[in-house]
N, C-alpha and C positions, 0 to 999 in steps of 0.2 A: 571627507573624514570617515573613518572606517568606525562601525558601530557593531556591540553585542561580541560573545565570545567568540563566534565564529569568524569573527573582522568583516563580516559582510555591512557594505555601505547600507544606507537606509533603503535605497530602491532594491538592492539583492534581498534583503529582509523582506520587504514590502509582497513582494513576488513569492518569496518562500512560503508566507504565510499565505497568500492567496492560492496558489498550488494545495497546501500542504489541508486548507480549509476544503478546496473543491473535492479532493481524493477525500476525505474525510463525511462528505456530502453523501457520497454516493452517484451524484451527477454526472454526467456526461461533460465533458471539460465547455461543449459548446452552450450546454443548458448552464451550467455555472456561471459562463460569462456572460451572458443574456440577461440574466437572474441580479447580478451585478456590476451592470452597466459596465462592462470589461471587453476589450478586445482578443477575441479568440485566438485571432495572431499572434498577440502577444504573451499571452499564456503560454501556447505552444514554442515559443522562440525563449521565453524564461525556463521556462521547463527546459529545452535543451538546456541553454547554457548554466541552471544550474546541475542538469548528470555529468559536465563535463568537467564542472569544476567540484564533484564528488556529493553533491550536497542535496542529490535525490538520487534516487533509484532506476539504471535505465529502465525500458518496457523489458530487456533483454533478461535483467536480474531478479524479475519478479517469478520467472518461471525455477521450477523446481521438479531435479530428475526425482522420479518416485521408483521403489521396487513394491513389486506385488507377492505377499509372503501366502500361501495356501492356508485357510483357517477352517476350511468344511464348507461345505455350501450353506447349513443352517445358521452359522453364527451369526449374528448381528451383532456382534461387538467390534467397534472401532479404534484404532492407535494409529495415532500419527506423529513423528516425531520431526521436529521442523528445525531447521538450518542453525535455529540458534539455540537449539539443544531442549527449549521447551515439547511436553511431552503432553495430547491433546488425546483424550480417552472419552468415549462415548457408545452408547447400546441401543437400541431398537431402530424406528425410526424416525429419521431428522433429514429435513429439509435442506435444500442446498443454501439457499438463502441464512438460515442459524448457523451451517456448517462455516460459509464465505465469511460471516462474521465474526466465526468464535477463533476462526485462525487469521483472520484479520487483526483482532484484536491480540492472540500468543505474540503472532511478529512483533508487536512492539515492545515484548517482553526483553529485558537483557540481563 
């Protein structure tokens, strides 16, 4: 029996949520599953089947063409405008680690 808006059975959910929890972790999908008594394999094998059936993101769609606009060499002010039209503005300096996270978090803007 099909469950939830996306008609995903309880095991497609089941998986989506475990994925969706590991990425959200910040873990490495093998320390995730170690972490939660889970099989690595299986992650990996849910994971495909669910990019295929649209319902994650490949590794493929996470990357993003950038252009490099000329701003002076002294500026340190930052704009980044991301795929879903959210616009991420920042000045001095900031770490890669705040930066991964502050557009980690825009992406799930819509």
């Amino acid at each position: 029996m099909l469950e939830g808006e996306l008609g995903l059975s309880a095991k497609q959910q089941y998986w989506l949520e475990r994925i969706r929890d590991c990425e959200e972790s910040g873990q490495t999908t093998k320390a995730y599953a170690d972490a939660h008594s889970l099989s690595v394999t299986a992650m990996y094998t849910w994971r495909k089947r669910l990019v295929k059936r649209g319902l994650w993101p490949s590794r493929a769609e996470r990357f993003q063409r950038v252009q490099l606009t000329d701003v002076g060499s002294s500026s340190s002010d930052w704009r980044i405008t991301l795929p879903n039209g959210v616009q991420v503005e920042f000045s001095g300096s900031v770490d890669g680690a705040d930066i991964s996270a502050v557009l980690s978090a825009a992406m799930g803007v819509r």
